[in-house]
N, C-alpha and C positions, 0 to 999 in steps of 0.2 A: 504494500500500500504506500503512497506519497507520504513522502513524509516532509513534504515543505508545502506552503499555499504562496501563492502569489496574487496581488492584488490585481483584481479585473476588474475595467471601467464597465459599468452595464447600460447598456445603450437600444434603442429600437430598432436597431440594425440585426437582418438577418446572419445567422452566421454558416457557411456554406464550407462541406468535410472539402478535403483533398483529393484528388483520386488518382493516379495512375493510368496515363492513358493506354492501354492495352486494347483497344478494338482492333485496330490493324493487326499488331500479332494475332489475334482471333482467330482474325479472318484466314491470311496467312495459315494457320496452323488447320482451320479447319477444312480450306481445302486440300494439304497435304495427306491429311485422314483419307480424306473421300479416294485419292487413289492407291491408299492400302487394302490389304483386302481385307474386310470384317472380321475379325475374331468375336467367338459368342464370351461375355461378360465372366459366365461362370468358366471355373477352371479345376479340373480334377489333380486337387492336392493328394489324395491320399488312395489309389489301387486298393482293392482288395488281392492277396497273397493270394500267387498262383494263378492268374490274370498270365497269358500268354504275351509277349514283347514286351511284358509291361516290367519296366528298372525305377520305377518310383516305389518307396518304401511306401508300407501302411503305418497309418497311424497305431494301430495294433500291435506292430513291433516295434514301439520306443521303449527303450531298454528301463529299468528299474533296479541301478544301482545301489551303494553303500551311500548315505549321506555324503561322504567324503569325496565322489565322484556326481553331485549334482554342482552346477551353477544358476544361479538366478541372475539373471545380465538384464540391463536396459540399454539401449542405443538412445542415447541423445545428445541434442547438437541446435545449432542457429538453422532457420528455417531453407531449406535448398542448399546445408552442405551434404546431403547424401546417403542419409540413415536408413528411408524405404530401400532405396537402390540396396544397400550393404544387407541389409534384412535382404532383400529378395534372393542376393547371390549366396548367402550363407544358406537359406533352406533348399536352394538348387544343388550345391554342392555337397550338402551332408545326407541328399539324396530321396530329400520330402517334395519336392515337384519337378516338372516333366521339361517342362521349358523356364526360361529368365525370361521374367514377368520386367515391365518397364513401364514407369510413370508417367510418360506422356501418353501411353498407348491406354492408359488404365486397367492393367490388367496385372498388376501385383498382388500378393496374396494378402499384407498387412492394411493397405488402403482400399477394403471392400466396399467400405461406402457408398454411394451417388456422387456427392457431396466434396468426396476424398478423390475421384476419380474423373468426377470432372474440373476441378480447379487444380489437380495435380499436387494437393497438399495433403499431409496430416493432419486429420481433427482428430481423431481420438485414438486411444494407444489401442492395439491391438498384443494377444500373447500368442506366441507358439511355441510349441514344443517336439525337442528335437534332439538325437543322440549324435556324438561326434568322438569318434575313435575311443570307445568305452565311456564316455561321460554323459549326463541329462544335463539339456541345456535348457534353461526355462528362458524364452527373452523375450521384451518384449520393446516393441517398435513407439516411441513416443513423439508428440507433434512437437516443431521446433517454432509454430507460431505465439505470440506471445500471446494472444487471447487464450490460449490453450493452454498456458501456464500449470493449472492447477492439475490438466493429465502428466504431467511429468514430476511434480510433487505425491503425487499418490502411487506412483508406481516408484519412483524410488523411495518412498517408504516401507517398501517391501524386502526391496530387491538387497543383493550382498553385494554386487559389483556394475558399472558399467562401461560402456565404450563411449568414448566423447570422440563424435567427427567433427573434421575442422574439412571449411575448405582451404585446399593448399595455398591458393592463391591469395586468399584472404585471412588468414590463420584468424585468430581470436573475433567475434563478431558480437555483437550488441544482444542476440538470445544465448551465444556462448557464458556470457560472463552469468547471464541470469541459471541458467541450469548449472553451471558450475557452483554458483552460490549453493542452490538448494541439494548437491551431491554433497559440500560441506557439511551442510544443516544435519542432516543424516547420515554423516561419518561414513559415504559410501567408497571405498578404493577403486581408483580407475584405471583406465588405459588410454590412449592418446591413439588415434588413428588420422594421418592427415590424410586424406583423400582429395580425388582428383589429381594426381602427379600428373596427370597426362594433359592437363587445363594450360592454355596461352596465361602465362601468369605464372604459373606454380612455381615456389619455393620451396623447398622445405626449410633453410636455413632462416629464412624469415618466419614462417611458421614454427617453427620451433624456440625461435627469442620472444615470438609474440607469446605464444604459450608460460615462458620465465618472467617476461614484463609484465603485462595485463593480467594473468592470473596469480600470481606469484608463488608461481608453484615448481620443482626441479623437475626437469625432463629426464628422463632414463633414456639414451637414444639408443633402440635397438637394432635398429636396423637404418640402410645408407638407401639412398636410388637410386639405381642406374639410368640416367639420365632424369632429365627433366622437360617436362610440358612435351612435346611433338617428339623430344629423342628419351622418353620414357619406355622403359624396356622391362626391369622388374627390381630387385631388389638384393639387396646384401643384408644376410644373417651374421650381425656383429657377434653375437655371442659365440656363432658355431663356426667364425670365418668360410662361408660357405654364400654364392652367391643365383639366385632362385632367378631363371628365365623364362619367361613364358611363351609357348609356339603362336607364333605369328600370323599358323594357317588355321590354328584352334579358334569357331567362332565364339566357345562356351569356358574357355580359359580354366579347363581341368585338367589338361597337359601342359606340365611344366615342369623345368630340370632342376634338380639341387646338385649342385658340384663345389668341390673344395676349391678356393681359389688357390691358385697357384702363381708362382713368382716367374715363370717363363711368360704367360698369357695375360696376368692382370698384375702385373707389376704395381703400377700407379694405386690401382683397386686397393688392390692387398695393403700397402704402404697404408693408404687413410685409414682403412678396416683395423688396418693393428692398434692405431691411434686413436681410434673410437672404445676400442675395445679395453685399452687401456686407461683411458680416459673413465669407462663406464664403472671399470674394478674401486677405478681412486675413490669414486662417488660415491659407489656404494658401500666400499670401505667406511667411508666416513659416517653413511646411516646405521650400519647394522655394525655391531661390536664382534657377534661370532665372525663373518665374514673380515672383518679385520683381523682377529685372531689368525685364521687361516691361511689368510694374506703374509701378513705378518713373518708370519715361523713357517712357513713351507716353502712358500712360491713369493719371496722379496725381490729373490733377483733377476728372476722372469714371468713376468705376469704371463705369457703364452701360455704357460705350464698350470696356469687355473683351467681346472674340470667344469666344461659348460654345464655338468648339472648342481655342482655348488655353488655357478655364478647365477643360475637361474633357480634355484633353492633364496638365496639372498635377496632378490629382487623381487622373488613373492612376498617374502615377511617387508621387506620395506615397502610394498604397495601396499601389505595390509596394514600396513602401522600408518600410510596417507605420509610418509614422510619424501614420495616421490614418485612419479607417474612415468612410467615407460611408454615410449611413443615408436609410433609404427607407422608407412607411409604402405602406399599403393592405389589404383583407381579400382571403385567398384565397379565402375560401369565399362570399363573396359576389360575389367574382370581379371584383373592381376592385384595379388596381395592380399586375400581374403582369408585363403586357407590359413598362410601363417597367424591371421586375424585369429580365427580360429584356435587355433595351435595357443598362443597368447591366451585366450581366456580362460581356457584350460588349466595353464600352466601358471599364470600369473595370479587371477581373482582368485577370489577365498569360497570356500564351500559355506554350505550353511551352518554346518560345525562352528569353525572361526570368528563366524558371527555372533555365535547363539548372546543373546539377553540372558542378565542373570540370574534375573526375574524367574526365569523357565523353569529354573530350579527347584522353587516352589511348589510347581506342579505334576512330577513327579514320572514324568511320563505319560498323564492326562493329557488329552485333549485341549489346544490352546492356539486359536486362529485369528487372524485378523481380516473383516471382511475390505478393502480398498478398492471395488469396483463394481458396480449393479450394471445391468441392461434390460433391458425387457423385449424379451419376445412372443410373436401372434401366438404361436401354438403353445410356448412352454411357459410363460408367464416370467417372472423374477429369475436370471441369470446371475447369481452371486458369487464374485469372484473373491478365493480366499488365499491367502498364504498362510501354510499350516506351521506354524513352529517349533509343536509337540505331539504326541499322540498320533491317532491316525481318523483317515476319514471314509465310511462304507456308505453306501447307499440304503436309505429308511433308517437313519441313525435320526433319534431326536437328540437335538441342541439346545444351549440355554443360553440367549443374549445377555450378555451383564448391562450392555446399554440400555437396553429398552425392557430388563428384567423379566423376559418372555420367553419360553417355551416352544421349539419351533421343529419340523419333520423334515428334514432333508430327504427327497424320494430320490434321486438319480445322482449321479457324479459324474462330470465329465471332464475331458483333457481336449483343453484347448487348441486350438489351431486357428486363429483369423476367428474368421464366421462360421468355420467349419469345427462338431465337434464330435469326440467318441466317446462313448460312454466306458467305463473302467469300473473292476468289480469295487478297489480302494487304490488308498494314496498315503502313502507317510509321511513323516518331518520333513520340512524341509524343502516343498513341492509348492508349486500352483495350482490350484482347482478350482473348478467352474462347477457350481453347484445347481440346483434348479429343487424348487418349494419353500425358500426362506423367504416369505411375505412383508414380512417385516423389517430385516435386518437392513440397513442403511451404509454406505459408505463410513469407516472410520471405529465399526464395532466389533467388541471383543467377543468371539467365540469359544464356549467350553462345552465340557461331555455334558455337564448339568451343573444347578446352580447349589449342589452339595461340594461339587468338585472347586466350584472358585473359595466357597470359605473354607473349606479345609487348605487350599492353599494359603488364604490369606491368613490362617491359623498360624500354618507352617511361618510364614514369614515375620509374625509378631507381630502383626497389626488387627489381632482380634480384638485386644481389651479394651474395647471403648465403648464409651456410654451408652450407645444407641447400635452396640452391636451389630447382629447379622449385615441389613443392609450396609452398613460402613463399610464391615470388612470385604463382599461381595465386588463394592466399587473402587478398593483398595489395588487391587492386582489388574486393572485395566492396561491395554496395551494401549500403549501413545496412537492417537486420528489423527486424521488429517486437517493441517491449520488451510482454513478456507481464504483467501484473499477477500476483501470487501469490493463489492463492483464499482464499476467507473462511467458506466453507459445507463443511460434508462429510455425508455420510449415507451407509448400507449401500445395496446394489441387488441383488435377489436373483431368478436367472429361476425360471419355473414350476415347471422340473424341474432335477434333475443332466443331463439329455440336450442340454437348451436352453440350457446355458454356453457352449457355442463358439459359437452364435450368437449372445450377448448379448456377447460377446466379441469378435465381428466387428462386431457396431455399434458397440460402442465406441471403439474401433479408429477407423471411419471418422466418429465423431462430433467425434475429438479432433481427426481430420486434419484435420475442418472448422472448428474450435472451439477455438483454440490455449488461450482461456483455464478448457478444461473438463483438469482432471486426471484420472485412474483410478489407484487404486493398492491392493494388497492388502493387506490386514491380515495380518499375520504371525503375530498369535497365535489369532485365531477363524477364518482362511481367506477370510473374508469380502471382497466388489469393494467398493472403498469411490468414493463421486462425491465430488470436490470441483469448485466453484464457484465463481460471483462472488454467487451470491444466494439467495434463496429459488425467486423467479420462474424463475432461471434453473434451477435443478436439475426445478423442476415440467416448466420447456418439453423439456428433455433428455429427462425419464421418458415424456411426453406425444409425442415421435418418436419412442423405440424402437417407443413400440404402435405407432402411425401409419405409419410408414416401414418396420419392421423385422419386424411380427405378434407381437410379444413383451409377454407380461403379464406385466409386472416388478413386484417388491414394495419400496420404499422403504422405509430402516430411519428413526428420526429424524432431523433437522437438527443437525448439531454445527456450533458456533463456531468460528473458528481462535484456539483457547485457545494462550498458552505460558507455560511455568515458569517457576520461578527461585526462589534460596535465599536466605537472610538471616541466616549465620552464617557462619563458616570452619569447612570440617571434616578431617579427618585421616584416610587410611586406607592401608591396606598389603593386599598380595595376593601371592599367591605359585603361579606353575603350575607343575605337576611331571607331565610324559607320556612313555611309552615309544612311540615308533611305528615299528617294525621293527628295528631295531639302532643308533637312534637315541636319548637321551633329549634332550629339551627342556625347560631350566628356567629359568621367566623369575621374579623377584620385585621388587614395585615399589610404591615409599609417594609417595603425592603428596598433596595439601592442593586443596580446592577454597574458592573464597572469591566474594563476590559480586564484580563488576566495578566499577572506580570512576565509569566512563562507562558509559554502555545498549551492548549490541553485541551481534548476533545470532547471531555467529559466538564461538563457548568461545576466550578469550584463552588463549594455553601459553606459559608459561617455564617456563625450568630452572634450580636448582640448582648453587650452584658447582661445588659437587662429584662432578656428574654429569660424566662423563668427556667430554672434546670431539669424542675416537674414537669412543665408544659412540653418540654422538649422530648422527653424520656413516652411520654404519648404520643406523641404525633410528627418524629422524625420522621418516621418512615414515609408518611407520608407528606410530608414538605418533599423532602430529595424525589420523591415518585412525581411529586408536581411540576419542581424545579427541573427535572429531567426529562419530561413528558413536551413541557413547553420548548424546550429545545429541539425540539423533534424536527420543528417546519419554520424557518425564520420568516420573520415579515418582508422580506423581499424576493424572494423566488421559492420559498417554502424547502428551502432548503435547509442541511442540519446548522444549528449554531456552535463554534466552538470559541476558547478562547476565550470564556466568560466567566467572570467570579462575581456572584451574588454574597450579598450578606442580609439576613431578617433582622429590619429592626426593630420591630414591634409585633406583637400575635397575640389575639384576644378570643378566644375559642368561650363558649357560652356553655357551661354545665349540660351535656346530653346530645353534645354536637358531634356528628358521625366523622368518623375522619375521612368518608368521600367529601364531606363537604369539604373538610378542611384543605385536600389536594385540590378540589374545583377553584377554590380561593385563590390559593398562592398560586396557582398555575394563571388562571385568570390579571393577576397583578404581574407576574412574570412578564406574561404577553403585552402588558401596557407597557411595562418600563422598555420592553424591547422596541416597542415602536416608539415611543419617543426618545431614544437615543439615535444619534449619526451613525449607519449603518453601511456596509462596504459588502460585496461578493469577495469570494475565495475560490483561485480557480487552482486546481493540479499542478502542481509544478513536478517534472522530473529531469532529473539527469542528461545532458545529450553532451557525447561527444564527439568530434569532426574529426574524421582520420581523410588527411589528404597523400597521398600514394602520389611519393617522387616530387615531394614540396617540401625545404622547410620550416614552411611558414606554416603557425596554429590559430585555431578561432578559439579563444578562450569565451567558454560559455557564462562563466562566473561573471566577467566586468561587463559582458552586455547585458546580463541578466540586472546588473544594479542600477546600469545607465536606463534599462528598460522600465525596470520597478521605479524609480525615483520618477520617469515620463506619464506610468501608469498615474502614481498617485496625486500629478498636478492634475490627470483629466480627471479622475476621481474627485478630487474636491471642487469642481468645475460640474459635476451630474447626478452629486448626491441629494441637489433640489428635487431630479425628478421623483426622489420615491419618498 
């Protein structure tokens, strides 16, 4: 969320979004389709065994290792560096579909969408599941649009590891920094994959400093390129001196050489490769202490003589410890460097073991899930996707929500694929599953065997003894949700008819359940469904499934800002209520001062007056703050929130037998007056922006324009605060 406001003059002038002119490419692109030939939409990912020609595995045969051999991976990155692409070539290659699916064509397995397939983007994560040279690969493909934010905080919530694509050409980008933050947040260990070597543009040596600069994080360089942009050819394995070619005549780039480099042929090669390699030992020397040891007292006087599997033993514990990120280059779409991709997550991220919570311990080998993603479908109803952390999961197992303290029937289980899914007899620790009968369970809740099983955990862990027992300890052992972003978009949504509300009402409903960061909420004083958001994009793709999914021709009112107020005077006011209601009378009267706040706070600062009694207080706090907090709801100038306001009560005369709604009706109502008669200003979003100019060096500092800007705002500002 912003966490700066800047002042906006507020004026009767329309305000008109930005667009991108893209029709031409459109066009352009659409007549290039027309002379391809058709492909049908659906694509069969998964054969059944024993299908004659057929070399695609079934989903039926995805292996069911030791803990120690699962990974849970996400692919994420800034939007169009390459993540669909890379998802599409890893499930080609480890031998789950038939052809390489491509994102302009629409016809990838992770963007099944309408939606996803026609704009050629990611809206929503999709999971598959996949085995690669004895291991389970859970992964799952995340959007790199910023509206979309909140699918990539929920899936790494989950997950133990992921892959961050860069484009090569652009190394570090403006959604990069945001999903690297939330991989922090979550303590998740990565890997660096620059993609696109084969791009007019590509670096690696610039992508790789931008990755030290901008995220300030160490690179692990794994591997070299050979060549770059148009003379890209494939790659060099620093660790194993060994340099990886890919055949030239290969359209699906699953033939390819590993050969030792040698000092007759790659002279120059071999010479960097030692010095990389050398270079990678010193590094890692310095993070891990046992690899220094070994360093140390064995191999001082020739690093050569390090065993690539204790140099690749080291580099795991130091990715799991997040004290450095090994980076790896290749194009996916031209289909070199994937496998070692591959190879790396393996070798490098952490099982579910490595991971575990200590929490888990607690439960002893029970049951203990976290739900992070709902869908709803025609036939099967509620789609609940879980990450199991303990215990295990069968089908017609009853569950116990600790969120929503309910009781619920799991009838089916299955293992995900995209949109396609199988059904599985169970699942153990450590897995993703797609569940189907959890009616109620919601994004961000804690699943157990039953709700005996959470307090004898919470027993376990010492957090029984307290006053109000059972339910306390029940909600003690909660597994960490997902924190929702607050929207930034709003606009009206109106269905075709009065008759067609309750259906627009039941989509919405299940749009939220799917969508934790889409709000609904109604206008109070027009009646009106109001959408709030994270975007522009997003609210279009919401309007764009009601039709699609729902058959509803909805009207969108404008896009509104998430504008908020605030004053810049002290004001004074007094109110006084006087009501008969049955043989009752109720008389509250009350003078408070509203004044701006000395620090930003989004929440109306309240103190009291000495004089205000400490008994009259001890009644009827509760509700002053409910009043004083209620009136801030909708400022007197765009009914927007108020922040950045400190109230104090200086007088309060409550009449013997006075309810304490009235008493909130009062102060809220005296609230509302002092707000309008104080000098009042809008608050618009301020964020971050920074200008990278490529082969300049000269910089736009956003800072002094932002002050010369705001100082210009607030002369028209006091030049338009008559009008309101």
């Amino acid at each position: 969320m912003f966490t700066k406001w800047r002042i906006f003059a507020v004026n009767h002038q329309r305000t008109f979004s930005v667009h991108l002119n893209t029709m031409c490419y459109c066009k352009i692109k659409a007549n290039l389709k027309r002379l391809k030939t058709q492909l049908p939409l659906t694509r069969n990912y998964s054969s059944a065994p024993g299908i004659a020609g057929s070399d695609v595995k079934s989903l039926h045969s995805v292996i069911n290792p030791p803990v120690a051999k699962i990974r849970n991976i996400g692919i994420m990155a800034h939007i169009d560096a390459g993540k669909t692409t890379t998802t599409e070539r890893i499930l080609y290659y480890s031998g789950y579909t038939r052809s390489l699916g491509d994102v302009d064509d629409g016809d990838t397995v992770t963007d099944f969408m309408a939606q996803e397939r026609e704009r050629g983007i990611t809206i929503q994560s999709a999971a598959v599941t996949l085995d690669w040279k004895g291991y389970r690969v859970n992964l799952i493909d995340t959007p790199g649009h910023v509206d979309f934010t909140l699918e990539v905080e929920r899936c790494l919530r989950v997950l133990d590891g992921a892959v961050a694509v860069f484009d090569a050409s652009a190394g570090v980008e403006a959604q990069t920094l945001t999903v690297w933050r939330q991989a922090d947040k979550h303590k998740i260990p990565r890997i660096c994959f620059l993609n696109k070597m084969d791009k007019t543009g590509a670096s690696f040596n610039y992508a790789v400093e931008s990755i030290r600069e901008k995220l300030k994080a160490k690179p692990l360089i794994l591997q070299l390129p050979i060549g770059e942009a148009r003379t890209f050819q494939g790659v060099v394995d620093v660790v194993n001196k060994e340099k990886l070619l890919w055949n030239s005549n290969s359209d699906d780039g699953k033939d390819f050489e590993r050969m030792p480099l040698s000092e007759a042929s790659d002279r120059e090669l071999l010479k960097e490769t030692i010095e990389a390699r050398n270079s990678l030992i010193e590094q890692v020397a310095d993070l891990d202490d046992e690899f220094a040891d070994l360093v140390l007292g064995e191999f001082s006087e020739n690093f050569d003589l390090v065993p690539a599997e204790k140099l690749q033993a080291a580099v795991h514990r130091v990715t799991l410890a997040q004290a450095a990120v090994p980076v790896l280059c290749g194009s996916a779409l031209k289909n070199k460097g994937v496998q070692p991709l591959l190879d790396a997550v393996t070798t490098y991220l952490p099982s579910p073991e490595e991971r575990e919570d200590r929490f888990l311990q607690w439960y002893e080998g029970d049951l203990c899930a976290l739900a992070f993603k709902v869908l709803h479908d025609k036939q099967r109803g509620p789609l609940v996707f879980l990450r199991i952390y303990s215990g295990t999961l069968t089908p017609q197992l009853a569950v116990h929500n600790i969120n929503r303290n309910c009781t619920e029937r799991m009838s089916r289980l299955l293992l995900p694929f995209a949109d396609q899914h199988v059904e599985i007899p169970s699942l153990t620790a450590g897995n993703i599953a797609l569940t189907v009968g959890l009616k109620q369970t919601a994004t961000g809740d804690t699943i157990v065997s039953s709700k005996s099983s959470a307090l004898a955990a919470a027993r376990r862990a010492g957090r029984g003894e307290r006053e109000h027992g059972k339910k306390r300890e029940a909600e003690s052992l909660l597994l960490a949700g997902v924190e929702v972003p607050e929207p930034v978009f709003f606009c009206t949504i109106e269905p075709p008819s009065v008759a067609k509300q309750p259906d627009l009402d039941h989509a919405l409903e299940r749009l939220q359940r799917e969508d934790p960061s889409l709000k609904v909420k109604l206008d109070p004083d027009s009646g009106q469904t109001v959408l709030c958001g994270m975007g522009e994009l997003h609210i279009e793709i919401i309007h764009d499934r009601i039709k699609r999914e729902y058959g509803l021709e909805t009207y969108l009112g404008p896009l509104q800002v998430a504008y908020r107020e605030t004053i810049l005077n002290s004001v004074r006011a007094t109110d006084t209520l006087d009501r008969v209601l049955g043989d009752k009378r109720h008389l509250v009267s009350a003078e408070l001062e509203v004044r701006p706040a000395e620090e930003p706070c989004a929440v109306a600062k309240i103190e009291y007056a000495d004089c205000v009694g400490e008994d009259l207080l001890q009644a009827s706090r509760e509700a002053i703050e409910s009043a004083v907090h209620s009136a801030c709801l909708q400022g007197p100038l765009l009914g927007s929130p108020v922040q950045d306001v400190a109230m104090t009560l200086h007088s309060l005369m409550i009449h013997p037998g006075t309810s304490t709604t009235m008493v909130t009706a009062c102060i809220s109502r005296c609230m509302q007056k002092a707000l309008k008669k104080a000098d009042k200003q809008v608050l618009e979003p301020l964020m971050s922006l920074e200008v990278t100019v490529r082969g300049s060096t000269s910089a736009l500092s956003w800072q002094t324009w932002h002050k010369e800007e705001g100082t210009f705002r607030k002369s028209r500002l006091a030049k338009t605060t008559e009008l309101f």
